[in-house]
N, C-alpha and C positions, 0 to 999 in steps of 0.2 A: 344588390339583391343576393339573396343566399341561395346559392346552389340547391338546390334537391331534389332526390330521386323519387322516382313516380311513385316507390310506397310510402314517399315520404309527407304527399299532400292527404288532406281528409278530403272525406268519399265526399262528392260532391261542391268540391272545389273550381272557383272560375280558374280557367289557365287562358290571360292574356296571349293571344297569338304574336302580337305587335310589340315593342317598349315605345316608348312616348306614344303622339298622337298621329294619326290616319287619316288622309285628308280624302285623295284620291288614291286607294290601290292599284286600282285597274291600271293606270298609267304607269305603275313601277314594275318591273319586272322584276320576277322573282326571286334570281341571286343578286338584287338590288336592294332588298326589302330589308329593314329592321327588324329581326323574327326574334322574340324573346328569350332567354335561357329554358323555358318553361314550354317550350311551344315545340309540338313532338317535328315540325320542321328542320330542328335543328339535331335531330337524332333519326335514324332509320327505324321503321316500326314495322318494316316489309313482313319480320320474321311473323308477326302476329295474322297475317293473313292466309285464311283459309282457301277461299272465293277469292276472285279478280274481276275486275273491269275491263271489259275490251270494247275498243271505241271502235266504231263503223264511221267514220267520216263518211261516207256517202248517204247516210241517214242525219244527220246533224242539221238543225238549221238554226245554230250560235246565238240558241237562246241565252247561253252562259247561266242557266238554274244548277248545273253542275257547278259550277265555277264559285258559283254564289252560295250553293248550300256544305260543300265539301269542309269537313270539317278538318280534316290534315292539310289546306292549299294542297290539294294532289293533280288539281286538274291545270294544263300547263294550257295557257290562254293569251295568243299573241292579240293585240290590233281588235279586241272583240270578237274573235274566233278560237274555238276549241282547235287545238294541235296533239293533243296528247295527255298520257298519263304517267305525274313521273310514280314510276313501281317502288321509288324509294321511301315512298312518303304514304302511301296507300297502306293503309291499314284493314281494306277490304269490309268495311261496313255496307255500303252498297246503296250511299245514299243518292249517287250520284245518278244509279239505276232507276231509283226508287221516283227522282225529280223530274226524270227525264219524260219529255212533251211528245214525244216523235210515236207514230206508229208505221211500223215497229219502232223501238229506240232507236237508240243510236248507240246505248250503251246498256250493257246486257251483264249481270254475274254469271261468271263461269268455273271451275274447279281450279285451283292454282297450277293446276298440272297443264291445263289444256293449250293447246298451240293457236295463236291466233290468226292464223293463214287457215287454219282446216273450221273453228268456231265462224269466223267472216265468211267463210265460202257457203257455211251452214244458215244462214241468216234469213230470215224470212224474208220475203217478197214485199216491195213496197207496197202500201194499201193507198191504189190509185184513186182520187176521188171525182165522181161522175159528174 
């Protein structure tokens, strides 16, 4: 494959995440995985993020729609369950926001600046249902 840089695809180009073929991801874990030269996983893209994701694990019920929709593999996913986000790979689109099933979320866009202990402690009230 030939090396090249992001200006170097035309606008509207597929970029293989994988090389060869995908059987089961979910069972590989992610510094396990074949990720392409082309697949922004093998590059940091933190710098381009405006907004961030901040995950509430106590809102979570490991739909994995995050997991599944995330277009960077950003979302770090053991055994079927959500763990995390790696911030290296988040390019801050917000889709993972966007999927999310939970009310509240579980995963919320917030300014890149904001601290996640003081946005979590902000978090709305579970919506208990009668």
């Amino acid at each position: 494959m030939i090396e090249k840089g992001w200006n170097d695809f035309e606008i509207g180009a597929m970029l293989r995440t994988f090389d060869g073929g995908v059987s089961d991801i979910s069972t590989i874990s992610q510094e396990d995985r074949s990720y392409s030269q082309s697949s922004s996983y093998t590059a940091s893209v933190a710098d381009w993020r405006l907004i961030k994701p901040i995950f509430n694990k106590e809102y979570c019920i490991d739909c994995q729609f995050c997991w599944i929709y995330c277009p960077d593999v950003s979302i770090i996913s053991r055994d079927k369950k959500m763990v995390g986000i790696d911030m290296d790979h988040c390019k801050g689109c917000g889709i993972c926001a966007e999927v999310c099933p939970t009310n509240p979320k579980s995963l919320k866009m917030f300014p890149e600046q904001a601290e996640d202990e003081i946005e979590i402690a902000s978090w709305p009230a579970k919506n208990e249902e009668k």
